[in-house]
Backbone of each chain as ProteinMPNN parsed JSONL, in Angstrom:
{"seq_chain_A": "XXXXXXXXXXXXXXXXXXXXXXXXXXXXXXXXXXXXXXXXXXXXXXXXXXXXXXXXXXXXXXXXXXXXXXXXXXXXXXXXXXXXXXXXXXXXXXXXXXXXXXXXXXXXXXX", "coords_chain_A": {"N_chain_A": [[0.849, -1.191, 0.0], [0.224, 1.977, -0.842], [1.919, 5.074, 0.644], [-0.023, 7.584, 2.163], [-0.837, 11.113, 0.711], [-1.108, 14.578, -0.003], [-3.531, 16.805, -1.256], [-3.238, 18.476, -4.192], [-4.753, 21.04, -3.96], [-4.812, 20.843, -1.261], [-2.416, 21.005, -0.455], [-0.205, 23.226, 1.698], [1.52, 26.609, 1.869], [2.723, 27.375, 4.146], [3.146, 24.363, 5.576], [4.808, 23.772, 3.371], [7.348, 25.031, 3.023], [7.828, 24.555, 5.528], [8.781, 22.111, 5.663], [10.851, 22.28, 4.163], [12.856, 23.502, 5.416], [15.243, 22.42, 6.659], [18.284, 21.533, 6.302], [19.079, 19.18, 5.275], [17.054, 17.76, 4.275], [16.755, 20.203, 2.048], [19.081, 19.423, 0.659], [17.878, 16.412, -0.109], [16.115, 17.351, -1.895], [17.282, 19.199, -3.193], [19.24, 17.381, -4.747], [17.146, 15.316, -6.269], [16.004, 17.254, -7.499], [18.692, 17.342, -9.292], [18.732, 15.156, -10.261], [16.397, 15.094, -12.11], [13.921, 15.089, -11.324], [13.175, 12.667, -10.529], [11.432, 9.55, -10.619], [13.407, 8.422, -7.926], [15.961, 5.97, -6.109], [14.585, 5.572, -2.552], [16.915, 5.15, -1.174], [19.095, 5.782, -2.336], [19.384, 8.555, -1.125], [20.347, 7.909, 1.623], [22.758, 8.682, 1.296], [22.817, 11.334, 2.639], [22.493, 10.825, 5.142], [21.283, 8.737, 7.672], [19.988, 5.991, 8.195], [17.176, 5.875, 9.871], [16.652, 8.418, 10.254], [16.537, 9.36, 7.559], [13.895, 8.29, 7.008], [12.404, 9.943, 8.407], [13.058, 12.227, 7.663], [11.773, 11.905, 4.755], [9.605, 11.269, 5.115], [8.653, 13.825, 5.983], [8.843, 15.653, 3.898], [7.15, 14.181, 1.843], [4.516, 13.952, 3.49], [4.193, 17.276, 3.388], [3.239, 17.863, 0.724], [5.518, 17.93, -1.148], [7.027, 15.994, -2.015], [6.343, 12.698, -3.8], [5.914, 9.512, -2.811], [6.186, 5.95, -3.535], [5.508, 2.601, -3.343], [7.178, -0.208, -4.586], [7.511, -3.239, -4.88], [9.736, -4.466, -2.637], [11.234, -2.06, -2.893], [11.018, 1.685, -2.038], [10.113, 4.682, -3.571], [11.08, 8.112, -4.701], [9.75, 11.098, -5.885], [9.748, 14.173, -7.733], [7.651, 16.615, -6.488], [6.914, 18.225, -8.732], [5.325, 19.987, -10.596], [2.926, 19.995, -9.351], [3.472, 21.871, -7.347], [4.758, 24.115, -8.296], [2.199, 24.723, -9.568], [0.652, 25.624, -7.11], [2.494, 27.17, -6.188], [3.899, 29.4, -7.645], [6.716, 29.789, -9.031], [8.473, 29.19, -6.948], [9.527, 26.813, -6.068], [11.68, 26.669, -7.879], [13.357, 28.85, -6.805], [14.206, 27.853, -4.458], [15.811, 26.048, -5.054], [17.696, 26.732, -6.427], [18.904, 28.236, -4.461], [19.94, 26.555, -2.983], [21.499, 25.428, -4.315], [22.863, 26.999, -4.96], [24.106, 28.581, -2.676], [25.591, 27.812, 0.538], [25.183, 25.554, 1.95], [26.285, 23.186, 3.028], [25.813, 22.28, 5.403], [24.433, 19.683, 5.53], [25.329, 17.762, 5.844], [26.179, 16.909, 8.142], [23.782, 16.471, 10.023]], "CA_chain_A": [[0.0, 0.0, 0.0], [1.44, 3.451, -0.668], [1.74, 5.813, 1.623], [-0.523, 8.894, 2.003], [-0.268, 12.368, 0.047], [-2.011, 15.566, 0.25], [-3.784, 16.716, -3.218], [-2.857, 19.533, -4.866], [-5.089, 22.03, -2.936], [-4.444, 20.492, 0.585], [-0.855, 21.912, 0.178], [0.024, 24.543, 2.41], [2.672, 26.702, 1.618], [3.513, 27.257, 5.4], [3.653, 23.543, 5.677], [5.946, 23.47, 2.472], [8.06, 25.534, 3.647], [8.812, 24.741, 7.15], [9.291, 20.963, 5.097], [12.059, 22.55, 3.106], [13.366, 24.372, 6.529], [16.029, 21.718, 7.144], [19.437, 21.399, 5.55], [18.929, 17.616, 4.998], [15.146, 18.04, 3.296], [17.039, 20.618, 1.398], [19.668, 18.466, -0.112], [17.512, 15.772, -0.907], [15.176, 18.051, -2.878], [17.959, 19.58, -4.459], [19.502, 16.243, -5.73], [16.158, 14.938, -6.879], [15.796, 18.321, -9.076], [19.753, 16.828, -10.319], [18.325, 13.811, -10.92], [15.717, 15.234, -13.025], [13.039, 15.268, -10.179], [13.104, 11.414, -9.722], [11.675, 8.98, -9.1], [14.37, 8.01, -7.028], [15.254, 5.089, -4.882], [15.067, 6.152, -1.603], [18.271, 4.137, -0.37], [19.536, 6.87, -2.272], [19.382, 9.581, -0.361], [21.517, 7.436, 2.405], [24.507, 9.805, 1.323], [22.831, 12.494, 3.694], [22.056, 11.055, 6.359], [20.9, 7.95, 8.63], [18.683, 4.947, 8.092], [16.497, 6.333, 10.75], [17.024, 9.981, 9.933], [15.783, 9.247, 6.428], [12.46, 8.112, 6.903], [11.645, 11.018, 9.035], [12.78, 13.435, 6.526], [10.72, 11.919, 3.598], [7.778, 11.784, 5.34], [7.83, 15.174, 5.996], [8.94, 16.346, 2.305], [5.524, 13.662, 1.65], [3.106, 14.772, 3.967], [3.409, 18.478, 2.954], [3.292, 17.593, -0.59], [6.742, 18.072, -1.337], [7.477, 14.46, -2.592], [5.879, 11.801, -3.989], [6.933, 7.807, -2.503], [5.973, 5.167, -4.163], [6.21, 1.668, -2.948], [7.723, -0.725, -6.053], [7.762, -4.571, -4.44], [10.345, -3.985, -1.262], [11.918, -0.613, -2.747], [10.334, 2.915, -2.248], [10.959, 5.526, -4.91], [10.565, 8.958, -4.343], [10.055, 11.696, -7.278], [9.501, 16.054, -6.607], [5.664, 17.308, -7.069], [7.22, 19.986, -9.379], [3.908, 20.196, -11.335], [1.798, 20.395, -8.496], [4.153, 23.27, -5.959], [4.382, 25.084, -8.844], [0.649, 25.161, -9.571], [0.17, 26.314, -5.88], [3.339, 28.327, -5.809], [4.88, 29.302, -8.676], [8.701, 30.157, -8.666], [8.904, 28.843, -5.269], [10.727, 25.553, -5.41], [12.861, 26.83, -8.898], [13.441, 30.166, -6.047], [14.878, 27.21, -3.144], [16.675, 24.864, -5.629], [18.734, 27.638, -7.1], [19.247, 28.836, -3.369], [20.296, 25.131, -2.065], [22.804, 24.536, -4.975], [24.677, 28.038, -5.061], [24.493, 28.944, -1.138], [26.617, 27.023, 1.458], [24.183, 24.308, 2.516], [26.832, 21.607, 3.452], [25.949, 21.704, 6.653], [23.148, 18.963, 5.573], [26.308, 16.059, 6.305], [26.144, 16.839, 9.882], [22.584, 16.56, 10.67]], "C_chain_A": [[0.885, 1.242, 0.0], [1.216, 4.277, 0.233], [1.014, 6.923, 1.392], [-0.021, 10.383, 1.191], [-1.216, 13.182, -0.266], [-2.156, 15.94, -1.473], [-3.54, 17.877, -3.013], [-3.246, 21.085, -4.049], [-5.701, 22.05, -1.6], [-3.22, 21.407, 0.283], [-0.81, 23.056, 0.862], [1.087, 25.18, 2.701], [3.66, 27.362, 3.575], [4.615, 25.744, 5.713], [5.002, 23.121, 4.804], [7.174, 24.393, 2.822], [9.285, 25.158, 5.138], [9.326, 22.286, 6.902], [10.474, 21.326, 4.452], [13.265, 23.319, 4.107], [14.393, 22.988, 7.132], [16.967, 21.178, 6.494], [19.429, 20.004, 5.17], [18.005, 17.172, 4.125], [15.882, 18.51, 2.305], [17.995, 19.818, 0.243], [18.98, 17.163, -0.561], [16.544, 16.349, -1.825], [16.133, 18.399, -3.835], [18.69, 18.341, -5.179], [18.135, 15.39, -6.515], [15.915, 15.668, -7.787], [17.144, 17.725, -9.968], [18.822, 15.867, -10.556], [17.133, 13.788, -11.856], [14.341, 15.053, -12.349], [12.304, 13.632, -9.526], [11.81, 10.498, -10.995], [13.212, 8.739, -9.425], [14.569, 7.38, -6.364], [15.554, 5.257, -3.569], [16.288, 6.109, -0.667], [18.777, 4.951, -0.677], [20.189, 7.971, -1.533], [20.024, 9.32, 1.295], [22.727, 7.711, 2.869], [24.416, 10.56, 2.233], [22.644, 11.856, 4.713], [21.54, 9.798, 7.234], [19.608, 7.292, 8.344], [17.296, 5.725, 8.724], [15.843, 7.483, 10.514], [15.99, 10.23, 8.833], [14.504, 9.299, 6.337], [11.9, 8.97, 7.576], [11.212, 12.139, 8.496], [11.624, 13.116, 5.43], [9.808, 11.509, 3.729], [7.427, 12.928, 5.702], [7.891, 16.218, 5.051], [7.174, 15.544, 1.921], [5.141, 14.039, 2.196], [3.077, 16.281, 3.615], [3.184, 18.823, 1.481], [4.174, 18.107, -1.525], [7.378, 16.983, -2.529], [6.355, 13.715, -2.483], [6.086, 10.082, -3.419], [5.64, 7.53, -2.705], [6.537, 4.172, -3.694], [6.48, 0.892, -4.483], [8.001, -2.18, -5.31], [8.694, -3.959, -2.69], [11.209, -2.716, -1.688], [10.675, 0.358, -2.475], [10.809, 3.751, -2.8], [10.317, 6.977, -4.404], [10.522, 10.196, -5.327], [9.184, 13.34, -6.663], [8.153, 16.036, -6.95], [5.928, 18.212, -7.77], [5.913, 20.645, -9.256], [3.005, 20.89, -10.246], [2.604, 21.874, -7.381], [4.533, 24.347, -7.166], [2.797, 25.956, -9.577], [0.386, 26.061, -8.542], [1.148, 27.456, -5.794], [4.421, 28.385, -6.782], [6.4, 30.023, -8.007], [9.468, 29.657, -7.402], [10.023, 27.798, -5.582], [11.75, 26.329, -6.742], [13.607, 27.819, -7.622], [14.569, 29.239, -5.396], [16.251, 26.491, -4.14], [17.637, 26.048, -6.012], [19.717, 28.421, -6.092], [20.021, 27.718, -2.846], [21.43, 25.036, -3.044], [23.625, 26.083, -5.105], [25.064, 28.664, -3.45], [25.485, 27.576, -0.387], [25.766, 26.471, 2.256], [25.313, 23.189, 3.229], [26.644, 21.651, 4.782], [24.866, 20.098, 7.235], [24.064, 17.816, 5.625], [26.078, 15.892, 7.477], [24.806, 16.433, 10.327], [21.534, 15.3, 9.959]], "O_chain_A": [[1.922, 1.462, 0.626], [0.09, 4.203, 0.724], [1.302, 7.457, 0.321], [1.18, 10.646, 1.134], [-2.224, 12.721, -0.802], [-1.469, 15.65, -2.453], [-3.566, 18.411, -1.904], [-2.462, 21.953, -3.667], [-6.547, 22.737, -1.028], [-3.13, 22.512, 0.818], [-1.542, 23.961, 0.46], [1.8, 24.738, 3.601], [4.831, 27.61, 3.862], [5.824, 25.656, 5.926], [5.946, 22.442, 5.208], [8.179, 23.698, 2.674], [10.445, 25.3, 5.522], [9.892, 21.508, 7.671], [11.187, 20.359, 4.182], [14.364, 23.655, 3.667], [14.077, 22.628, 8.266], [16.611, 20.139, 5.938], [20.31, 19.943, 4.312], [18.191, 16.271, 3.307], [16.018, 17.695, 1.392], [17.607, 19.658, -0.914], [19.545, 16.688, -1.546], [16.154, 15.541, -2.667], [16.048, 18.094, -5.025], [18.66, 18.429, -6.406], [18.477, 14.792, -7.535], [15.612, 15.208, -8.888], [16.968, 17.568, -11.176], [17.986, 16.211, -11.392], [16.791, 12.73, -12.383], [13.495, 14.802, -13.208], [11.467, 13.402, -8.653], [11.499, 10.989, -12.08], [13.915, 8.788, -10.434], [13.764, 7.462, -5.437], [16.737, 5.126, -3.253], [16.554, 6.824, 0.299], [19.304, 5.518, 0.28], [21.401, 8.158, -1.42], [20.175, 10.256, 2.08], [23.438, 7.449, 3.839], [25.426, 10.807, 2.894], [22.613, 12.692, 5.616], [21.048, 10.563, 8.063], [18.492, 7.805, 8.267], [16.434, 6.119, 7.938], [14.617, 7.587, 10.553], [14.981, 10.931, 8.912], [13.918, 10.177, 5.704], [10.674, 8.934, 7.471], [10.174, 12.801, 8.506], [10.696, 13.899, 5.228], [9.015, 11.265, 2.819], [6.251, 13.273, 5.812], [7.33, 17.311, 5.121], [6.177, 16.249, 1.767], [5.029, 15.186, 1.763], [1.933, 16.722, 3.507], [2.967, 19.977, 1.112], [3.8, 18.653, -2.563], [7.996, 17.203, -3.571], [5.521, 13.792, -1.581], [6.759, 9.545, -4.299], [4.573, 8.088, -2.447], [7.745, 4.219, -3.464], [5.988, 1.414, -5.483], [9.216, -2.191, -5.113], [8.205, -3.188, -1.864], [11.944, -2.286, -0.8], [9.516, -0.026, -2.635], [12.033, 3.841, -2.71], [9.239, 7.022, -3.811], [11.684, 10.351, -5.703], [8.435, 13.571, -5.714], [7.713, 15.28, -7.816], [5.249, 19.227, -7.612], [5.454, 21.42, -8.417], [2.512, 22.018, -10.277], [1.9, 22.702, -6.804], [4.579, 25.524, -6.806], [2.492, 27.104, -9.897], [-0.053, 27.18, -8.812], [0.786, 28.566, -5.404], [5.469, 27.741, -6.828], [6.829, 30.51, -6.96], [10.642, 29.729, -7.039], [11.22, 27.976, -5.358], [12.863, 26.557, -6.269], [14.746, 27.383, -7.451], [15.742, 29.557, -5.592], [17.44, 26.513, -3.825], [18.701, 25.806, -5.442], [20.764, 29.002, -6.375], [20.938, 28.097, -2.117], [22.439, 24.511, -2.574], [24.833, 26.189, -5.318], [26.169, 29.123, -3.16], [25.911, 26.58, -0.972], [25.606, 26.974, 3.368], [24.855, 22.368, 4.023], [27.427, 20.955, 5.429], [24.611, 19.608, 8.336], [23.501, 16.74, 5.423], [25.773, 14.79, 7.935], [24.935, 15.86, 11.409], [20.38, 15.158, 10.364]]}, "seq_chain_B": "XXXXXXXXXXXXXXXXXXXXXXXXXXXXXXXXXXXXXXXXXXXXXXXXXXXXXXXXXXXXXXXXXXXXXXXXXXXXXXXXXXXXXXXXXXXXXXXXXXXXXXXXXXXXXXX", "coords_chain_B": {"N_chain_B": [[19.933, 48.877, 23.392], [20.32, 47.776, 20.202], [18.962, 44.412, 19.048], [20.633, 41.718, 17.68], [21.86, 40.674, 14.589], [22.106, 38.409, 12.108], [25.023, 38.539, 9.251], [24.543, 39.395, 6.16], [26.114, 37.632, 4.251], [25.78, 35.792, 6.216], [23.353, 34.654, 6.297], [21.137, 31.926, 6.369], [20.194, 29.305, 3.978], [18.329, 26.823, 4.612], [17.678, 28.334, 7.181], [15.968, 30.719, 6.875], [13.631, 29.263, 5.404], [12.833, 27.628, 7.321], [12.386, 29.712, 9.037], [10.314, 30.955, 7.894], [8.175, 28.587, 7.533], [5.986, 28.979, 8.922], [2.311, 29.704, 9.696], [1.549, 32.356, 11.559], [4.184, 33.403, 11.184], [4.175, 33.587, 8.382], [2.61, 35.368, 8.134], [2.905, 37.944, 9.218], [5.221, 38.484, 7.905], [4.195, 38.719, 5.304], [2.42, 40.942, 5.765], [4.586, 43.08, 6.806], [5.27, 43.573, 4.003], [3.187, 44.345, 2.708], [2.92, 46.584, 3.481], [4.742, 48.105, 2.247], [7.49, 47.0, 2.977], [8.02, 48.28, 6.387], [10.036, 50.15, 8.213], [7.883, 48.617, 10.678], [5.668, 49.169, 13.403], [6.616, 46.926, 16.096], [4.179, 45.916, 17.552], [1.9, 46.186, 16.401], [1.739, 43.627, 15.032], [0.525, 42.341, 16.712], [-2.199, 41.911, 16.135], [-1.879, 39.525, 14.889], [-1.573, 37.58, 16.746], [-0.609, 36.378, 20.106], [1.286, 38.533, 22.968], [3.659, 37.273, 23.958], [3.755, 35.016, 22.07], [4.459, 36.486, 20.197], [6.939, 37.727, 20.74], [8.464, 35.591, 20.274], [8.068, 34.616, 17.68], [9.003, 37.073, 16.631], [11.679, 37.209, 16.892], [12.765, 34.415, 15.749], [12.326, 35.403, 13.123], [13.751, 37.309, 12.652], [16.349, 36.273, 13.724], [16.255, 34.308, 11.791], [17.447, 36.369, 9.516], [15.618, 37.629, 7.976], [13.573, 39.8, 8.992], [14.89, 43.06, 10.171], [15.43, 44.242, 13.747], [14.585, 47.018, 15.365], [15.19, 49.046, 18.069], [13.572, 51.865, 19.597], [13.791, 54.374, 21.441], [10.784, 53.195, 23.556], [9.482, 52.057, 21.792], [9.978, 49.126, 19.87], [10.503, 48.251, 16.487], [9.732, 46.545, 13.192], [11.713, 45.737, 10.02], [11.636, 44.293, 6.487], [13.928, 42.58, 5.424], [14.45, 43.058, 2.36], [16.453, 43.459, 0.76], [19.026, 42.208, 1.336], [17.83, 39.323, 1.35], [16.847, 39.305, -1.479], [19.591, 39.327, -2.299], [20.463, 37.246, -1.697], [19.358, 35.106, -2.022], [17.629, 34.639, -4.7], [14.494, 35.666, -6.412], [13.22, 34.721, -4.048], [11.383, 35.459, -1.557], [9.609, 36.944, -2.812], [8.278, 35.468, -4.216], [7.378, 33.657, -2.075], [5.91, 35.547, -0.812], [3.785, 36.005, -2.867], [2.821, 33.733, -2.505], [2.062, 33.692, 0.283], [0.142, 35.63, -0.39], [-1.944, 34.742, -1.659], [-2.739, 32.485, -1.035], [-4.854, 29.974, 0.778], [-3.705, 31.049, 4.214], [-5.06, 31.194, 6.111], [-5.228, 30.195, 8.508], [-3.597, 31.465, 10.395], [-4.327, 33.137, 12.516], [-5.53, 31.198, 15.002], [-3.003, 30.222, 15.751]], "CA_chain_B": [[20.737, 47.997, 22.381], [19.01, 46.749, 19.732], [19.296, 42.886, 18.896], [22.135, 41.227, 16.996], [21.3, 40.104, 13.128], [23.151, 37.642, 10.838], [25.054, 39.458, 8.138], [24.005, 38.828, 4.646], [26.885, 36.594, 3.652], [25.453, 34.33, 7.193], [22.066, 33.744, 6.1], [20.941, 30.39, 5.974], [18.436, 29.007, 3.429], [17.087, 26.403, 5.471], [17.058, 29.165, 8.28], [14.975, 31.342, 6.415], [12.722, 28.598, 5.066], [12.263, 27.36, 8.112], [11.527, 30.685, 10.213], [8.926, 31.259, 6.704], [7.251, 27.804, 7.764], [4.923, 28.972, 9.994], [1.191, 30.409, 9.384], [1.78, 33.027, 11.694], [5.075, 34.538, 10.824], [4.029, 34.071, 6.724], [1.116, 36.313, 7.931], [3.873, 38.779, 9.642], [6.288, 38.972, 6.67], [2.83, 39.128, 4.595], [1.847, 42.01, 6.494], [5.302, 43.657, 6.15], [5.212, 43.427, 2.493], [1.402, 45.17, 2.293], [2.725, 48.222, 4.236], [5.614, 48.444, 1.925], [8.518, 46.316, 3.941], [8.059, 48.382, 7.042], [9.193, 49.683, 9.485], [6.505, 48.464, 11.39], [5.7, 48.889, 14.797], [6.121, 45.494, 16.302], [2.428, 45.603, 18.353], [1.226, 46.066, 15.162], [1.411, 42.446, 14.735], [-0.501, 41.813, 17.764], [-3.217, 41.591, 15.604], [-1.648, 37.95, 14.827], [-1.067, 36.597, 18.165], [-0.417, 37.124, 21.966], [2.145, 39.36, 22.987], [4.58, 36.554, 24.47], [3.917, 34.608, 20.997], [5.044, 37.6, 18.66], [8.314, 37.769, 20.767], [8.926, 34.361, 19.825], [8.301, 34.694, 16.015], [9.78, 38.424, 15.729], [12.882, 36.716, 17.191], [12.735, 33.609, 14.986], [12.543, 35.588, 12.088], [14.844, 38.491, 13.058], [17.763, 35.374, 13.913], [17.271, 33.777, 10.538], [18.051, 37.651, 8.713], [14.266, 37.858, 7.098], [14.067, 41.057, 9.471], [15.359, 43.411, 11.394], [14.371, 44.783, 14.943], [15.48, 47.907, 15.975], [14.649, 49.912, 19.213], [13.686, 53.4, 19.595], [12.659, 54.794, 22.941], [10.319, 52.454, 24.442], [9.23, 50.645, 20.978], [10.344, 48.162, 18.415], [9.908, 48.287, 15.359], [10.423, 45.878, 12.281], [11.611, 45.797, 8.989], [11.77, 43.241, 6.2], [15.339, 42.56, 4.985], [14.153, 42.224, 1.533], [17.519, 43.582, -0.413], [19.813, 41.157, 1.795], [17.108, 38.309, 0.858], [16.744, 38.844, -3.13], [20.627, 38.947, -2.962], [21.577, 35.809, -1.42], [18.325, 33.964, -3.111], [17.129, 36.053, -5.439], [12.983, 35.291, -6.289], [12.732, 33.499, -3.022], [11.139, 36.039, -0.795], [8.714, 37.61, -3.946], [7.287, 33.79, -4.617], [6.481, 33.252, -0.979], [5.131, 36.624, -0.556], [2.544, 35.968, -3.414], [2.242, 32.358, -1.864], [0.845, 33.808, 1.219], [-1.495, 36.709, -0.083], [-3.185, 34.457, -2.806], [-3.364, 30.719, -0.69], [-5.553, 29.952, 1.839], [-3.068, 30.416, 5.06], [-5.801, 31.575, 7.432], [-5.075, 29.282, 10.14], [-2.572, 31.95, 11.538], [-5.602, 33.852, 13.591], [-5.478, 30.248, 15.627], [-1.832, 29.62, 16.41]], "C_chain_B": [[19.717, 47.528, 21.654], [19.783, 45.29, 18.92], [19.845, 42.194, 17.921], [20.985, 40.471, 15.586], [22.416, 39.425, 12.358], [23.35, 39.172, 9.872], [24.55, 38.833, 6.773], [24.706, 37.557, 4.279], [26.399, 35.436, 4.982], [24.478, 33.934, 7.302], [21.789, 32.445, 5.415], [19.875, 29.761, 4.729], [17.65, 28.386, 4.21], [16.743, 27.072, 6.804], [16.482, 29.675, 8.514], [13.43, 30.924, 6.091], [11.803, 28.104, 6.349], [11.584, 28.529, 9.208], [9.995, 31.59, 8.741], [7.736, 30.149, 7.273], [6.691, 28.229, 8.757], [3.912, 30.173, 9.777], [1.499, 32.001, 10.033], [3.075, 34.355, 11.428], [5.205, 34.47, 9.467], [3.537, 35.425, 7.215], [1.975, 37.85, 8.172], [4.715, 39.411, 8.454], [5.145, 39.398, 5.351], [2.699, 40.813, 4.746], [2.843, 43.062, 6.417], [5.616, 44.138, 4.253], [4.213, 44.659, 2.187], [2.135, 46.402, 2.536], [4.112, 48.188, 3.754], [7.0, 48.281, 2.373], [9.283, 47.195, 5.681], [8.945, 49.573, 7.528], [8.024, 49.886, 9.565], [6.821, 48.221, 12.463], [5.398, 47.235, 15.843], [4.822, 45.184, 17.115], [1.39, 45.715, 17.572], [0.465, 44.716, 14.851], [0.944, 41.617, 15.947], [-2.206, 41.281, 17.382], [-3.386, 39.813, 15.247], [-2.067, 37.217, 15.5], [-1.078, 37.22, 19.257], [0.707, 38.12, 21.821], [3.543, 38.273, 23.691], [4.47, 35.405, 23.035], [5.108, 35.672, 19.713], [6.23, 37.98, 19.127], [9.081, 37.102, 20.242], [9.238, 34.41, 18.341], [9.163, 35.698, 15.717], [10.672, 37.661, 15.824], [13.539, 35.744, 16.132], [12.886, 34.312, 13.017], [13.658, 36.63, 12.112], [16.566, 37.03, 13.029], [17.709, 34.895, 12.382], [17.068, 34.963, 9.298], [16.483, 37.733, 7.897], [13.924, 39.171, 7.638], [14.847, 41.87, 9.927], [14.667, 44.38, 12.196], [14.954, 45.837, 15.15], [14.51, 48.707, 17.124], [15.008, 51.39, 18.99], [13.246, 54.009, 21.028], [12.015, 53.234, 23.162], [9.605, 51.42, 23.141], [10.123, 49.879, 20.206], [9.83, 48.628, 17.571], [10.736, 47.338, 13.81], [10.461, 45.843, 11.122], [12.304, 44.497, 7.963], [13.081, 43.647, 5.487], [15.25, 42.031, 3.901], [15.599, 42.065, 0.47], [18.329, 42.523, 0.134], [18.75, 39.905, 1.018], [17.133, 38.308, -0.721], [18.013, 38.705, -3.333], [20.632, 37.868, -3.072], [20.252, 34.452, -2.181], [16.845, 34.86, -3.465], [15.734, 34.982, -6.159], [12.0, 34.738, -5.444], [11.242, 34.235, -2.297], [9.576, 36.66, -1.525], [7.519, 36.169, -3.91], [6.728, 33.439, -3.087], [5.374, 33.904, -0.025], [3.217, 36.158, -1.32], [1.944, 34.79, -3.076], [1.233, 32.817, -0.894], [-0.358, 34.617, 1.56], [-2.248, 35.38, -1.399], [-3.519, 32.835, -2.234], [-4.336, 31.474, 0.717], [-4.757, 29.487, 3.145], [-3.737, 31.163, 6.164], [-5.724, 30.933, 8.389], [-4.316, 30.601, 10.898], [-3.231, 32.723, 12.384], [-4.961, 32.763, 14.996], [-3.934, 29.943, 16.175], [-1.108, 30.952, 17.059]], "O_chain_B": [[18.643, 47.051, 22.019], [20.886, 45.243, 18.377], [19.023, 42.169, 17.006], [19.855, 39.984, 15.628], [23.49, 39.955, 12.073], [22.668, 40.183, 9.705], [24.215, 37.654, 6.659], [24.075, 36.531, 4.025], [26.639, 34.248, 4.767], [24.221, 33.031, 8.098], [22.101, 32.037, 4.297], [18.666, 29.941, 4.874], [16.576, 28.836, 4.611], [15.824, 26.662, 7.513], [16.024, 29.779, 9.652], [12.408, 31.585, 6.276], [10.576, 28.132, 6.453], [10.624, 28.357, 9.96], [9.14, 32.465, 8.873], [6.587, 30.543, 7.473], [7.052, 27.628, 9.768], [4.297, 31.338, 9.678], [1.689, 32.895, 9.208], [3.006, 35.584, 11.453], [6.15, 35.101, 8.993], [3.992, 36.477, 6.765], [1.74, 38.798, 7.423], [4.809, 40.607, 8.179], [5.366, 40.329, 4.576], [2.886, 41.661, 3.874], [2.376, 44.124, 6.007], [6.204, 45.081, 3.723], [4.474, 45.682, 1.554], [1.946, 47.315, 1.732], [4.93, 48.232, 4.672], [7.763, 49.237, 2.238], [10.411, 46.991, 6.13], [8.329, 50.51, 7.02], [7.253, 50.692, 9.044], [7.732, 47.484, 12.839], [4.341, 46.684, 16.149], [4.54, 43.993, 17.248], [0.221, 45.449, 17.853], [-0.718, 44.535, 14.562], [1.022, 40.392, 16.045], [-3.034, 40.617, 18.005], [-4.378, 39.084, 15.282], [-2.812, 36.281, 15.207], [-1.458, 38.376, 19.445], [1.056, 38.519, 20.71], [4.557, 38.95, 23.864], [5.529, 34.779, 23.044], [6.01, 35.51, 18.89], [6.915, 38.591, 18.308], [10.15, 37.473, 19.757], [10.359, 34.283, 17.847], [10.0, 35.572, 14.823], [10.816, 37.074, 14.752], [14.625, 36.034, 15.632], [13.398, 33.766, 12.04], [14.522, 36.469, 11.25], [17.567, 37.124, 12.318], [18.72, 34.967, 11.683], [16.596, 34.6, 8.221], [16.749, 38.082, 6.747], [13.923, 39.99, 6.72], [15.894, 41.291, 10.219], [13.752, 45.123, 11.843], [16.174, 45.676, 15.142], [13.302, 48.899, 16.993], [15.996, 51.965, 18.533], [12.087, 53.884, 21.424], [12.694, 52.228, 22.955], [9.25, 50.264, 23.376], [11.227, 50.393, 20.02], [8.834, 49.349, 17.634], [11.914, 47.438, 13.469], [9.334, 45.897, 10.628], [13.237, 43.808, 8.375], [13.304, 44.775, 5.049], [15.651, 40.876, 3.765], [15.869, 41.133, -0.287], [18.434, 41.636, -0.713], [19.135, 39.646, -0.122], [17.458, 37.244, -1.247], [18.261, 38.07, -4.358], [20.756, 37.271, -4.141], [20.405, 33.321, -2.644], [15.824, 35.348, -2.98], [15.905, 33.784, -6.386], [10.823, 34.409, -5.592], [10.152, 33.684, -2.45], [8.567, 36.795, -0.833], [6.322, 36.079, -3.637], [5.607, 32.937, -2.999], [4.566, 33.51, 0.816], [2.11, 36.047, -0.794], [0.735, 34.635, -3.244], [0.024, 32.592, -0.953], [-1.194, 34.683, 2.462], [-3.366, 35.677, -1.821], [-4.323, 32.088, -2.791], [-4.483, 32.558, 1.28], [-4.757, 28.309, 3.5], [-3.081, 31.706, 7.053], [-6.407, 31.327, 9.335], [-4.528, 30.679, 12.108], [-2.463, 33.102, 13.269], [-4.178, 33.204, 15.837], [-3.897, 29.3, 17.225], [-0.066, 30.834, 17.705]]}, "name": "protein", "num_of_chains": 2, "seq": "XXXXXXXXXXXXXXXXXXXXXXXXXXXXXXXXXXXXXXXXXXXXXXXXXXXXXXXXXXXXXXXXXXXXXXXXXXXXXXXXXXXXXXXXXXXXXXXXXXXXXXXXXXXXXXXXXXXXXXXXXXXXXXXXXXXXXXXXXXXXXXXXXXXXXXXXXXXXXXXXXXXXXXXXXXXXXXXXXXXXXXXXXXXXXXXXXXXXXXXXXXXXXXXXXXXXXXXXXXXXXX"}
């Protein structure tokens, strides 16, 4: 069964926001825009950060309708909502991604 | 004295993003925006919240460089730090502005 996900005008750009408010969120959003916005398999995203760690973050990029996951047999894949966060908020995520890959984010190893 | 501010080159994204996630201090930086990025008298935004809440947020947003507070005599007063903000992530601040006058982020009455 897949996991839950808010529709298009559930999103709330507070909630998206304070989902994108964490140097760790941030880097996996911005490598998912490299990667062409996914999917992705979430094992992936392993580079930043902690078995544990992980699944906390990308349920809270998913629940504010940030990310998509997708179960696939025993993987989960995870791919951006461009489409839909720019419907609700245009320029926004192009605004963060352009902010996450030329600002000094690395502090998203530590955490 | 009035209260210490990141410099431009030490603003964070996810510091910003994250002191943006929240209904009430969109509604704040909202509200700066309307009245032309301020100053504004911080009891102004009493209209938000309590008065031991709106210390909390000015603060929160004042630490991650989205304002600044300055004292005069016996008030505050705050203004939005929009030229530092379009430098260091330039469309960010514009896109979340029009995020929070054209969505539905009325919850911030309630928190």
């Amino acid at each position: 069964m897949n996991p839950q996900h808010p529709d298009v005008d559930q999103i709330s750009l507070s909630n998206v926001l304070a989902a994108l408010g964490d140097p760790t969120r941030l880097a996996i959003v911005a490598e998912l825009a490299r990667k062409g916005d996914g999917p992705v398999s979430c094992s992936h995203f392993l580079m930043f950060t902690s078995k544990t760690n992980l699944s906390y973050h990308l349920a809270k990029l998913r629940e504010a309708g940030v990310t998509r996951t997708e179960v696939s047999g025993t993987s989960r894949f995870t791919t951006l909502r461009r489409a839909d966060l720019d419907q609700r908020f245009p320029d926004l995520l192009a605004s963060v991604i352009t902010g996450a890959s030329t600002a000094d984010e690395s502090e998203a190893q530590t955490t």
